[in-house]
PDB file of N, CA, C, O and CB in Angstrom:
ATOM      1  N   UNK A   1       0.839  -1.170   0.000  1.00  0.00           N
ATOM      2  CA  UNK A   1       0.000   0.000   0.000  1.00  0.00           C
ATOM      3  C   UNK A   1       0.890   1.242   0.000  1.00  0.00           C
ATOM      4  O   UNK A   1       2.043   1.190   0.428  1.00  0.00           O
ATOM      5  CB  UNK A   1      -0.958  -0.007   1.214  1.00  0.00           C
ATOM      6  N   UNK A   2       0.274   2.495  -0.545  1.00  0.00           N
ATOM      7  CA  UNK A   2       1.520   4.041  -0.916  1.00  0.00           C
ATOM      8  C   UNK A   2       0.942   4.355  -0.361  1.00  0.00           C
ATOM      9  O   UNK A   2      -0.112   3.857  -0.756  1.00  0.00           O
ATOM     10  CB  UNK A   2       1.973   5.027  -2.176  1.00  0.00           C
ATOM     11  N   UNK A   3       0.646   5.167   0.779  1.00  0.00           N
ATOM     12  CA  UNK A   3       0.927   6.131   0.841  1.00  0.00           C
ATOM     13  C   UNK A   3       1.038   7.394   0.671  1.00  0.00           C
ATOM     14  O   UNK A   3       2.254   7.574   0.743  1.00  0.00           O
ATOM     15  CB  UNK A   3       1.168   5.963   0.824  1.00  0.00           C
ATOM     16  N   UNK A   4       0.283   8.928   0.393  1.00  0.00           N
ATOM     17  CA  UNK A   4       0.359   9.963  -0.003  1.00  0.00           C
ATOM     18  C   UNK A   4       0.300  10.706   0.973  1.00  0.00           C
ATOM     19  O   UNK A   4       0.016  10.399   2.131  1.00  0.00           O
ATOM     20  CB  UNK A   4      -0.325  10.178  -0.824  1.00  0.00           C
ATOM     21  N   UNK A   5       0.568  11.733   0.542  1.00  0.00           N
ATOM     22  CA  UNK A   5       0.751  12.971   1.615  1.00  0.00           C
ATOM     23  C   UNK A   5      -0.250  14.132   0.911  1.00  0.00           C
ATOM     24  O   UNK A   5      -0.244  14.129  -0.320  1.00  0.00           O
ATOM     25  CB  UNK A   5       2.630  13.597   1.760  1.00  0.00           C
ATOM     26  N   UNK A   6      -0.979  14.975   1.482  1.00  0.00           N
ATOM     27  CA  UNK A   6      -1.913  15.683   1.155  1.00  0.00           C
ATOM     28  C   UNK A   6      -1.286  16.822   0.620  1.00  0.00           C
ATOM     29  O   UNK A   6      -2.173  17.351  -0.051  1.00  0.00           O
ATOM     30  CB  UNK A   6      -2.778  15.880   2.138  1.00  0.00           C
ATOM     31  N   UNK A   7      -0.434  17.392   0.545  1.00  0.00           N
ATOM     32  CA  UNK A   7       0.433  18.006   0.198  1.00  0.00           C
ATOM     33  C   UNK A   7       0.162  19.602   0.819  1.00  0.00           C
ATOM     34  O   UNK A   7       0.323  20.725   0.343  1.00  0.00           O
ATOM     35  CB  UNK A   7       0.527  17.751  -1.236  1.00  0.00           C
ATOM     36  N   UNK A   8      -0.104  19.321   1.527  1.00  0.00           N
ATOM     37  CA  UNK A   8      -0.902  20.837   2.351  1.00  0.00           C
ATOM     38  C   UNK A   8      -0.194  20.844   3.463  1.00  0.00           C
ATOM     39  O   UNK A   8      -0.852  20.845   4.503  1.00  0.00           O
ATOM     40  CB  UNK A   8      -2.717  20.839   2.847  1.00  0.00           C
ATOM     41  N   UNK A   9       1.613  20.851   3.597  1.00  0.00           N
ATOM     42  CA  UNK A   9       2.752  20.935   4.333  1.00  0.00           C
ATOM     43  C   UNK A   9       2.388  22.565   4.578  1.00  0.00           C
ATOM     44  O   UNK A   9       1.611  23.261   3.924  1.00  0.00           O
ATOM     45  CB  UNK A   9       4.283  20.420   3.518  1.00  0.00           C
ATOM     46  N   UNK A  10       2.998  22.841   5.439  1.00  0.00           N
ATOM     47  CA  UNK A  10       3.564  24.521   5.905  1.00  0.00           C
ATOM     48  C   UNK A  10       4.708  24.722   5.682  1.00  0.00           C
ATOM     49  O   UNK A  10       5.632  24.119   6.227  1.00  0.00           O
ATOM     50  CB  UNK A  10       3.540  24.982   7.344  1.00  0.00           C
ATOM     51  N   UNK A  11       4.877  26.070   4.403  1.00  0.00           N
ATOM     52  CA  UNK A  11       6.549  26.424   3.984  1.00  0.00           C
ATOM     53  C   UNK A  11       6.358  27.483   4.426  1.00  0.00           C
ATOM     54  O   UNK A  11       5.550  28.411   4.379  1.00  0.00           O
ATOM     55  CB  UNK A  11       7.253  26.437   2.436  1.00  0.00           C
ATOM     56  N   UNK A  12       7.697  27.046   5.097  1.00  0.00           N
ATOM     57  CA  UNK A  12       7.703  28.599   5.699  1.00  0.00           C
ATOM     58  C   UNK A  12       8.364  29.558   5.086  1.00  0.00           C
ATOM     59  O   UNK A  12       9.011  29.380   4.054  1.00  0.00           O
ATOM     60  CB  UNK A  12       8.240  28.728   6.968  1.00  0.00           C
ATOM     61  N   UNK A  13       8.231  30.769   5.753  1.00  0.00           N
ATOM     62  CA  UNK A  13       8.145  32.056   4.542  1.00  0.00           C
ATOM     63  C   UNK A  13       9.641  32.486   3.983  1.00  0.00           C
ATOM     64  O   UNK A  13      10.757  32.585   4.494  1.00  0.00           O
ATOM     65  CB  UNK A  13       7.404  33.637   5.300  1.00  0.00           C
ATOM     66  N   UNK A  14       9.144  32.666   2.814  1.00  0.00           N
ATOM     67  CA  UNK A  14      10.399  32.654   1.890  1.00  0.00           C
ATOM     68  C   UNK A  14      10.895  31.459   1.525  1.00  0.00           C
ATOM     69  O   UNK A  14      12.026  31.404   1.043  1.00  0.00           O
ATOM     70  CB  UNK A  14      11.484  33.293   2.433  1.00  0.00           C
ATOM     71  N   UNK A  15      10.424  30.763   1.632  1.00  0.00           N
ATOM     72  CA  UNK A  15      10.786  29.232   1.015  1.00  0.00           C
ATOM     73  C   UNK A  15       9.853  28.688  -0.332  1.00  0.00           C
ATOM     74  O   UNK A  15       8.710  29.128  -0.448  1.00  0.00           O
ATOM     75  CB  UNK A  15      10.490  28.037   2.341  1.00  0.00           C
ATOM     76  N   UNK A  16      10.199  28.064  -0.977  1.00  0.00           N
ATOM     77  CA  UNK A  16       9.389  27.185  -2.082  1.00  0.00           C
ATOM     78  C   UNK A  16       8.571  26.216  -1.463  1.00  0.00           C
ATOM     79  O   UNK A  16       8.786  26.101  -0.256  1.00  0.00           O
ATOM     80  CB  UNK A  16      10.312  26.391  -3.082  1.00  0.00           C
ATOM     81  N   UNK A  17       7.866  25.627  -1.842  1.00  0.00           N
ATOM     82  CA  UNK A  17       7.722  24.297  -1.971  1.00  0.00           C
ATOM     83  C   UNK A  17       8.518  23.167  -2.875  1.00  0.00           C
ATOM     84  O   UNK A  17       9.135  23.705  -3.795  1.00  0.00           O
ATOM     85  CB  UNK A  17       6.594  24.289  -2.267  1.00  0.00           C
ATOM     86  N   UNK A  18       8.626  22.017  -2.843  1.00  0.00           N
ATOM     87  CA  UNK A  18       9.419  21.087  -3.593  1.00  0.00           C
ATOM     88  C   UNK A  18       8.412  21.050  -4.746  1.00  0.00           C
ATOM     89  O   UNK A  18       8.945  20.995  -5.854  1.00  0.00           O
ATOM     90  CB  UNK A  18       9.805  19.607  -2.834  1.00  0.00           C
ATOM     91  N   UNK A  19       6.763  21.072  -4.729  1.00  0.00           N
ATOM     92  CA  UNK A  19       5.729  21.121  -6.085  1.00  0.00           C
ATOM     93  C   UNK A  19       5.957  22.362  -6.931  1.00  0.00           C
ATOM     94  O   UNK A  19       5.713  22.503  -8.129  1.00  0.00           O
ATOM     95  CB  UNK A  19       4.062  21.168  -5.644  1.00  0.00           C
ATOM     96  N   UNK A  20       6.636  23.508  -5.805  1.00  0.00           N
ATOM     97  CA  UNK A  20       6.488  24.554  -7.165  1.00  0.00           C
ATOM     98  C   UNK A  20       7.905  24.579  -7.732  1.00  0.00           C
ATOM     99  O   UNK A  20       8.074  24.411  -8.939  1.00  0.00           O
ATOM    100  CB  UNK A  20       5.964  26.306  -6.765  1.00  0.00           C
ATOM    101  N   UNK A  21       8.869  24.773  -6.948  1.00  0.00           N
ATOM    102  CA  UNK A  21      10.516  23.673  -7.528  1.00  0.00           C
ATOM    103  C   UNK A  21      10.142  23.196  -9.074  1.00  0.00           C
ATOM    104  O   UNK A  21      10.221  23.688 -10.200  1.00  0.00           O
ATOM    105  CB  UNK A  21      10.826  21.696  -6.324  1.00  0.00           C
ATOM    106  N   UNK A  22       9.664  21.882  -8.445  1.00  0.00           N
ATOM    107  CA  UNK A  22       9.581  20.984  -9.564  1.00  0.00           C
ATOM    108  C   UNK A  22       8.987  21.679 -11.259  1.00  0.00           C
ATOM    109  O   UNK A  22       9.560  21.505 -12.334  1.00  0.00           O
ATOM    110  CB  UNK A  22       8.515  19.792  -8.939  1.00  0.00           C
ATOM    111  N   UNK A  23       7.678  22.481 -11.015  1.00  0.00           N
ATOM    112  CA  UNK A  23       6.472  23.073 -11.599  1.00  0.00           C
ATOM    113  C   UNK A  23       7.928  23.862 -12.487  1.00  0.00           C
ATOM    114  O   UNK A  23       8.462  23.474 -13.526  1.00  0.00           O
ATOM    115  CB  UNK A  23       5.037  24.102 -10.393  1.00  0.00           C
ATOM    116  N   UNK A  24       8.174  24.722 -11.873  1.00  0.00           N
ATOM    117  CA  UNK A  24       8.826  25.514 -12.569  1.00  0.00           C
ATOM    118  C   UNK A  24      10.151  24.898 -13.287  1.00  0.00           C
ATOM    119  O   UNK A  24      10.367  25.242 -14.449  1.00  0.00           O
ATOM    120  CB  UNK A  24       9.060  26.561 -11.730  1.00  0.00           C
ATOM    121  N   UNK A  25      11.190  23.859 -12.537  1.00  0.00           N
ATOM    122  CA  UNK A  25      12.080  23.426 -13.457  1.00  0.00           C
ATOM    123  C   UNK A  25      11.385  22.379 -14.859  1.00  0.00           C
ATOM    124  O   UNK A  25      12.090  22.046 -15.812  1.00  0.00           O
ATOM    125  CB  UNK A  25      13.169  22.646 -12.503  1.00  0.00           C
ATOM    126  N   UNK A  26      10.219  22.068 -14.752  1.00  0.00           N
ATOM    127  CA  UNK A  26       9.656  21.236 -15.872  1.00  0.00           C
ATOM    128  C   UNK A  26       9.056  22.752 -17.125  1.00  0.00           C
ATOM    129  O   UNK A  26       8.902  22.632 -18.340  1.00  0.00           O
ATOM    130  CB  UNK A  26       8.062  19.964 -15.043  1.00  0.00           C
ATOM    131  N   UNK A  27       8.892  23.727 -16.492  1.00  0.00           N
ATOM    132  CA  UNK A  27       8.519  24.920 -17.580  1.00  0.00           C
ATOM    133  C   UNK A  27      10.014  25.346 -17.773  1.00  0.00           C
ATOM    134  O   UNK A  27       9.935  25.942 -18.847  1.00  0.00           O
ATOM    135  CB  UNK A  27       7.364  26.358 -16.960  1.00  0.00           C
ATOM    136  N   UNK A  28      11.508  25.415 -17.343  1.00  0.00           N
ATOM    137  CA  UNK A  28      12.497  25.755 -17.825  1.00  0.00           C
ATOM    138  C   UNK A  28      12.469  24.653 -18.397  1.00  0.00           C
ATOM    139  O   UNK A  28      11.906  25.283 -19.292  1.00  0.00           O
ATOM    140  CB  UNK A  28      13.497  26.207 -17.160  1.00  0.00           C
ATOM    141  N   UNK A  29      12.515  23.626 -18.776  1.00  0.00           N
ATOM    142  CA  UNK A  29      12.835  22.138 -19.258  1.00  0.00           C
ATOM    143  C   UNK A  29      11.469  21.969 -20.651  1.00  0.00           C
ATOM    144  O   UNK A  29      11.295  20.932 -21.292  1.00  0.00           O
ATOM    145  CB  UNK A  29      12.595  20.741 -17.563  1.00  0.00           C
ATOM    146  N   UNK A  30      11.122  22.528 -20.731  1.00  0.00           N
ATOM    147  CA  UNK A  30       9.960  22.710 -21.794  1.00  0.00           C
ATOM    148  C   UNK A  30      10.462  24.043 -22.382  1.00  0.00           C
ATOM    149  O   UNK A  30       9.884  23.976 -23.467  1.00  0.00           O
ATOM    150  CB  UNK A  30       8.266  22.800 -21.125  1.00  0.00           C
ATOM    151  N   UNK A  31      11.014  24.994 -22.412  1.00  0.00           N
ATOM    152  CA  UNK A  31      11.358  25.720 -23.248  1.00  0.00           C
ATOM    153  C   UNK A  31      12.804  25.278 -23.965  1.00  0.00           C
ATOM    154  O   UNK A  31      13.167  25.763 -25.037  1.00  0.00           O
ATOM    155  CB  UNK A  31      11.291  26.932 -22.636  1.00  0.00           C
ATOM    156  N   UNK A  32      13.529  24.350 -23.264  1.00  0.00           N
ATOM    157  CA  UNK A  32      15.029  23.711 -23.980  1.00  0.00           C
ATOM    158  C   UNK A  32      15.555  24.259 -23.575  1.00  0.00           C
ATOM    159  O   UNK A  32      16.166  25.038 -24.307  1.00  0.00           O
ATOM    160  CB  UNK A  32      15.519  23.625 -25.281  1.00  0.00           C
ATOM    161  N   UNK A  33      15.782  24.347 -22.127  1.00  0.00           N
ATOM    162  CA  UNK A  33      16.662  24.835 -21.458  1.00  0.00           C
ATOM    163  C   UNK A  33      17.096  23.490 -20.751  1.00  0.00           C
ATOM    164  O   UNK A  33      16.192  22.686 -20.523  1.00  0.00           O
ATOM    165  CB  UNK A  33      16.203  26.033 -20.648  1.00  0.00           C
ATOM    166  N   UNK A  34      18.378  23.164 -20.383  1.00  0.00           N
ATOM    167  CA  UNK A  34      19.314  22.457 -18.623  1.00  0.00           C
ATOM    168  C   UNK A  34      18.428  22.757 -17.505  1.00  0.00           C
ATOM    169  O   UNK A  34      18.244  23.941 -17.223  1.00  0.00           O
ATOM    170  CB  UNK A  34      21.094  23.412 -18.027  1.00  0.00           C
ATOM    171  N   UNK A  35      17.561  21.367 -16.482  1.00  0.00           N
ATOM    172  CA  UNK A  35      17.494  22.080 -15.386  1.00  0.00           C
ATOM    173  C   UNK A  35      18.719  22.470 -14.607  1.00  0.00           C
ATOM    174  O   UNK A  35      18.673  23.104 -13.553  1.00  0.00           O
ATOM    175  CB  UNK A  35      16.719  21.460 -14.661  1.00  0.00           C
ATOM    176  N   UNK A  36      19.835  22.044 -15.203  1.00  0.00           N
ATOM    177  CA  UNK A  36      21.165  23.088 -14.376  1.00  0.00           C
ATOM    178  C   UNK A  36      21.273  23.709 -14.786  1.00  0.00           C
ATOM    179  O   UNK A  36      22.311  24.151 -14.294  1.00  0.00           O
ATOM    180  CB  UNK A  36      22.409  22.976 -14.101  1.00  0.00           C
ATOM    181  N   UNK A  37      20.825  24.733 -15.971  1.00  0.00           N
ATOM    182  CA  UNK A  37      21.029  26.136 -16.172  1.00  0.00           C
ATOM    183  C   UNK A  37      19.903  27.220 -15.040  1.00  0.00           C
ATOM    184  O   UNK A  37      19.558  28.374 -15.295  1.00  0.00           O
ATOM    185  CB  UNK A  37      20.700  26.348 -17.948  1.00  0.00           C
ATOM    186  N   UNK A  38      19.592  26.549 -14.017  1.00  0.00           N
ATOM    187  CA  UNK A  38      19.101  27.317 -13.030  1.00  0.00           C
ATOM    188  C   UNK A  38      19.713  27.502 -11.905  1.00  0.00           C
ATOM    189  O   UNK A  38      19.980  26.862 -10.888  1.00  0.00           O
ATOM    190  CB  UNK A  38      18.094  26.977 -12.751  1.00  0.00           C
ATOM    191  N   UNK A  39      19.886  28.643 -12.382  1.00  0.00           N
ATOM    192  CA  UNK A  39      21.060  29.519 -10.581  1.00  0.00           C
ATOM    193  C   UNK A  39      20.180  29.044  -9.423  1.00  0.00           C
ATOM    194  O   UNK A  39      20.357  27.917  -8.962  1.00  0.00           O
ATOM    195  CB  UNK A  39      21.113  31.989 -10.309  1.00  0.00           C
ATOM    196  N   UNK A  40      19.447  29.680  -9.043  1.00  0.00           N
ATOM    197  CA  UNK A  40      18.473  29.847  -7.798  1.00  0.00           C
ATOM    198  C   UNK A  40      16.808  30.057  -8.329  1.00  0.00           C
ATOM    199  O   UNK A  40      16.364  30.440  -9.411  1.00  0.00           O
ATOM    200  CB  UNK A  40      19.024  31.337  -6.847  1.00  0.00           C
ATOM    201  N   UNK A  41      16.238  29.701  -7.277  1.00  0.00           N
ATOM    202  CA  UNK A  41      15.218  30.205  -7.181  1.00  0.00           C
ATOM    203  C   UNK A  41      14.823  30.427  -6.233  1.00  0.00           C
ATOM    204  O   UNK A  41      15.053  29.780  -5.212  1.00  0.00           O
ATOM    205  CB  UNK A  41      14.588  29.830  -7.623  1.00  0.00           C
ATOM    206  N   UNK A  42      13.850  31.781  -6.354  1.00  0.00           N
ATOM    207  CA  UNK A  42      13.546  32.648  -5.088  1.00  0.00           C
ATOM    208  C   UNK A  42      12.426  33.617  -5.637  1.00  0.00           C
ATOM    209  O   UNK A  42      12.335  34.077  -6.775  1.00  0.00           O
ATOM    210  CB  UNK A  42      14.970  33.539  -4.466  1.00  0.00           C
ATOM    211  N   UNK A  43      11.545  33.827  -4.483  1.00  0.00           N
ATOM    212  CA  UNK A  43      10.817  34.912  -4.637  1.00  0.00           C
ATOM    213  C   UNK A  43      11.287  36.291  -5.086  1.00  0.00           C
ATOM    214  O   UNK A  43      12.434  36.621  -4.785  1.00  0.00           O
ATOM    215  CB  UNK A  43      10.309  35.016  -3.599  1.00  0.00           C
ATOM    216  N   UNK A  44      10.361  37.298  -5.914  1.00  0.00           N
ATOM    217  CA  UNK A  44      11.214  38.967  -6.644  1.00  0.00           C
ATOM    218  C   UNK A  44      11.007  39.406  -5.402  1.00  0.00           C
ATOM    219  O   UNK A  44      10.127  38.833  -4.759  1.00  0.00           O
ATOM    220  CB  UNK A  44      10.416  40.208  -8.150  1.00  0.00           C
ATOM    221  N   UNK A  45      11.636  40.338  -4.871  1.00  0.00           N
ATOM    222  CA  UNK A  45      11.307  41.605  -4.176  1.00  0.00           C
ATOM    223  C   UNK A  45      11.204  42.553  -4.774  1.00  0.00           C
ATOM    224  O   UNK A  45      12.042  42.885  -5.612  1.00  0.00           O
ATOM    225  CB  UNK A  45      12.000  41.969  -3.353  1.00  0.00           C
ATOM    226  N   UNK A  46      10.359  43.101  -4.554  1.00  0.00           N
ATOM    227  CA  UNK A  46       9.823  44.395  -5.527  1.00  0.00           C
ATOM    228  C   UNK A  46      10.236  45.917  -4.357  1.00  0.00           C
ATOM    229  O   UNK A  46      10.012  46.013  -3.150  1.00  0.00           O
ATOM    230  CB  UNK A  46       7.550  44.176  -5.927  1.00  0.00           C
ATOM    231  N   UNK A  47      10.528  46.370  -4.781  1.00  0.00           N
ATOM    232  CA  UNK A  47      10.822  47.826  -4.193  1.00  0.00           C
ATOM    233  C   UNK A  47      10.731  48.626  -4.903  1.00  0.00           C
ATOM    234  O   UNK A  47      10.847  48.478  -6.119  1.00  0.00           O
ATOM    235  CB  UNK A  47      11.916  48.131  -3.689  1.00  0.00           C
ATOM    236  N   UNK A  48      10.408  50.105  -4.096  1.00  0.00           N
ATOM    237  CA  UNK A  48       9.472  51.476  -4.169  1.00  0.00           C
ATOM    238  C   UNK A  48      10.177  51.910  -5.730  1.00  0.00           C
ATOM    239  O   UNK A  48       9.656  52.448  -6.707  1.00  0.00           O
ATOM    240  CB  UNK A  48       9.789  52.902  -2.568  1.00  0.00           C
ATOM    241  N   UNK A  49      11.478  51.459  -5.510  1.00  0.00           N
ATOM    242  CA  UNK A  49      12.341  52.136  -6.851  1.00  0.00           C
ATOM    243  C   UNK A  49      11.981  51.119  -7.910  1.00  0.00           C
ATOM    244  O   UNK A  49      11.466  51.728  -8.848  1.00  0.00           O
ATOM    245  CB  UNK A  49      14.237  52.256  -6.671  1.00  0.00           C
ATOM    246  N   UNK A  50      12.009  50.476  -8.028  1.00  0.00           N
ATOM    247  CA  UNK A  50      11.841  49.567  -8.737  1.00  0.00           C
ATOM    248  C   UNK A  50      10.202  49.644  -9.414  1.00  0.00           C
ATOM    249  O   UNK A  50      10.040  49.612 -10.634  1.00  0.00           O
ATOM    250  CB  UNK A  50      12.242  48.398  -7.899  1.00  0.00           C
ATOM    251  N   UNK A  51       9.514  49.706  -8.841  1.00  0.00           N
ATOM    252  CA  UNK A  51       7.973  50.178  -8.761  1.00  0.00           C
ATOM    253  C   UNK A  51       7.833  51.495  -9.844  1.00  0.00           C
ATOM    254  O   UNK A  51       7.242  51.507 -10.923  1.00  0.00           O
ATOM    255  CB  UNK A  51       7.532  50.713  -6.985  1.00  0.00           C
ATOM    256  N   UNK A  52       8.508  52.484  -9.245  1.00  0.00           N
ATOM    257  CA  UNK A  52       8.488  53.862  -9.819  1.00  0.00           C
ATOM    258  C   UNK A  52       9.260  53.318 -11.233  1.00  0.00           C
ATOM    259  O   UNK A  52       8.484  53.648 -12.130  1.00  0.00           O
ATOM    260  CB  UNK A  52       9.376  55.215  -8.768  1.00  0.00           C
ATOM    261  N   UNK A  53      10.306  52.708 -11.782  1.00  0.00           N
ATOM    262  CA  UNK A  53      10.865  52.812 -12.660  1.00  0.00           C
ATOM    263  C   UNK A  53       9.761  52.213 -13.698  1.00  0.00           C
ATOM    264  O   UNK A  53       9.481  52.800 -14.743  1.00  0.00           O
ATOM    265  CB  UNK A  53      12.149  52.292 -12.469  1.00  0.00           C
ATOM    266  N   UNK A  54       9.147  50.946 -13.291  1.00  0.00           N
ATOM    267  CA  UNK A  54       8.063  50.184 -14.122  1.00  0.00           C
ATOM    268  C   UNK A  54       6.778  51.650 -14.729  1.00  0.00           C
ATOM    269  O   UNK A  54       6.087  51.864 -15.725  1.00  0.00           O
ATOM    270  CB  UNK A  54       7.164  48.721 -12.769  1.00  0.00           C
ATOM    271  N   UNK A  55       7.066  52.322 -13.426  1.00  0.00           N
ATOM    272  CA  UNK A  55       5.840  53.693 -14.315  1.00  0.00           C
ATOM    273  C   UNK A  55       6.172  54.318 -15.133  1.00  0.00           C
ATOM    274  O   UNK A  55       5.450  54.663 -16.068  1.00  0.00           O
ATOM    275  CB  UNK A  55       5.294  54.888 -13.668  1.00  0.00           C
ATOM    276  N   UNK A  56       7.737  54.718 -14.936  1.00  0.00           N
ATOM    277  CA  UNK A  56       8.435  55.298 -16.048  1.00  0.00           C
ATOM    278  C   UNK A  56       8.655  54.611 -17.149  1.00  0.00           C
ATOM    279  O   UNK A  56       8.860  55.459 -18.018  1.00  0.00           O
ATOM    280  CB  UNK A  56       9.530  55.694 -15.731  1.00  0.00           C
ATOM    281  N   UNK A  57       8.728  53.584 -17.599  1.00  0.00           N
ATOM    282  CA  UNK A  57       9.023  52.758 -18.519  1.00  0.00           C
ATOM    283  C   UNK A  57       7.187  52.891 -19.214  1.00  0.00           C
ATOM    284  O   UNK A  57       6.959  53.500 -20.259  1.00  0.00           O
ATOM    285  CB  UNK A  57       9.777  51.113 -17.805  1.00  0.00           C
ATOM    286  N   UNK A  58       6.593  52.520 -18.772  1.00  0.00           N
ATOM    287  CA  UNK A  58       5.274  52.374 -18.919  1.00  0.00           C
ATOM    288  C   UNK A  58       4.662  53.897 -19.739  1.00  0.00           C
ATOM    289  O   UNK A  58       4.067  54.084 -20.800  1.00  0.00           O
ATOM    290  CB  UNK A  58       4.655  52.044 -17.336  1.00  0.00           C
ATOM    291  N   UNK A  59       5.026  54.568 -18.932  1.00  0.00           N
ATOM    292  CA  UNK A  59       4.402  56.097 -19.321  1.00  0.00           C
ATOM    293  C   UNK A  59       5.710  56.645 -21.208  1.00  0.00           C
ATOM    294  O   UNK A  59       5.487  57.272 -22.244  1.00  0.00           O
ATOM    295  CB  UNK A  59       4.898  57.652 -17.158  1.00  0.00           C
ATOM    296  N   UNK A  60       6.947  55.897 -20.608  1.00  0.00           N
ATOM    297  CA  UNK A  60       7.853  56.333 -22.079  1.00  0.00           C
ATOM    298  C   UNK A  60       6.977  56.082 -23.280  1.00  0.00           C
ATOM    299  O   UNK A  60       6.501  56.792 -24.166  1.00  0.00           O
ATOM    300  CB  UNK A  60       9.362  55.332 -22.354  1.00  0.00           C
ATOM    301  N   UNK A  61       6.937  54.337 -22.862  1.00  0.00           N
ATOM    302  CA  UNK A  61       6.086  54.124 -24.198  1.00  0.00           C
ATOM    303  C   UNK A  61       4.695  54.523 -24.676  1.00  0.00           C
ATOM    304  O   UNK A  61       4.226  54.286 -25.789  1.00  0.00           O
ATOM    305  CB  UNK A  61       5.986  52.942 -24.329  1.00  0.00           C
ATOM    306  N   UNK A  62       4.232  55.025 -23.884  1.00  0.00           N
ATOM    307  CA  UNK A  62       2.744  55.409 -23.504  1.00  0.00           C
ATOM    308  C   UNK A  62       3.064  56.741 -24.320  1.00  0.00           C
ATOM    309  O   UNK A  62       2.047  57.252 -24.789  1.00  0.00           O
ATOM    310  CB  UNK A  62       2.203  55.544 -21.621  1.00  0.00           C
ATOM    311  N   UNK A  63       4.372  57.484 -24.623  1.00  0.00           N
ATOM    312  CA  UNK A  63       4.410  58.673 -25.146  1.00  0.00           C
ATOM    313  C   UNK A  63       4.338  59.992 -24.342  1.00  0.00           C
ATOM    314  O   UNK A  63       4.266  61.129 -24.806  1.00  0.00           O
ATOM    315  CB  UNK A  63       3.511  58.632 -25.956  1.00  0.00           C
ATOM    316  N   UNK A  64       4.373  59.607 -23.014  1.00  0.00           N
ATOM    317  CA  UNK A  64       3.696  61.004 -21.869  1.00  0.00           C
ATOM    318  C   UNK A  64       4.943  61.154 -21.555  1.00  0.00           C
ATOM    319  O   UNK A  64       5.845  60.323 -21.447  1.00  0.00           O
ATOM    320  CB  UNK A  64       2.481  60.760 -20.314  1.00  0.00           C
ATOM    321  N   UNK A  65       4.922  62.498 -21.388  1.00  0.00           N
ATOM    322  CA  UNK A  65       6.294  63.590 -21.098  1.00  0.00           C
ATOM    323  C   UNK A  65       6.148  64.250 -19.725  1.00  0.00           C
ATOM    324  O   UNK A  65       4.993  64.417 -19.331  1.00  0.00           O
ATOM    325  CB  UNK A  65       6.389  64.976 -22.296  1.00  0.00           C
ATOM    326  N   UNK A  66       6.942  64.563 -19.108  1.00  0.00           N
ATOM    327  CA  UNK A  66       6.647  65.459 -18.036  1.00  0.00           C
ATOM    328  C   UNK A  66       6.093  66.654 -18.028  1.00  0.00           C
ATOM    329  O   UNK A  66       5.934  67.254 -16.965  1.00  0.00           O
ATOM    330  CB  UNK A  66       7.521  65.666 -17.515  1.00  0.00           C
TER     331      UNK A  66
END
């Protein structure tokens, strides 16, 4: 008899799961990529600057000037 696990573990924060791991090296591995051509994986941090630059980029192409 197997055995399963419900898969409704607690990751704790800032961590992956091993399902989304996997999820994502099978979508690098479907575009023809090495799953060893993956450095890391990790959540983005997004910051205020970073934020503001996406508006600026957004508004360039948008054609709006100051």
């Amino acid at each position: 008899m197997t055995v399963v696990s419900d898969g409704n573990q607690a990751v704790p924060e800032g961590e992956l799961s091993d399902e989304v791991v996997a999820v994502i090296m099978a979508a690098v591995a479907a575009y023809g990529y090495s799953p060893a051509a993956i450095r890391s994986i990790r959540p983005q941090k997004r910051g205020y600057k970073r934020h503001r630059e996406n508006w600026a980029m957004a508004a360039r192409l948008g054609g709006m000037s100051r």
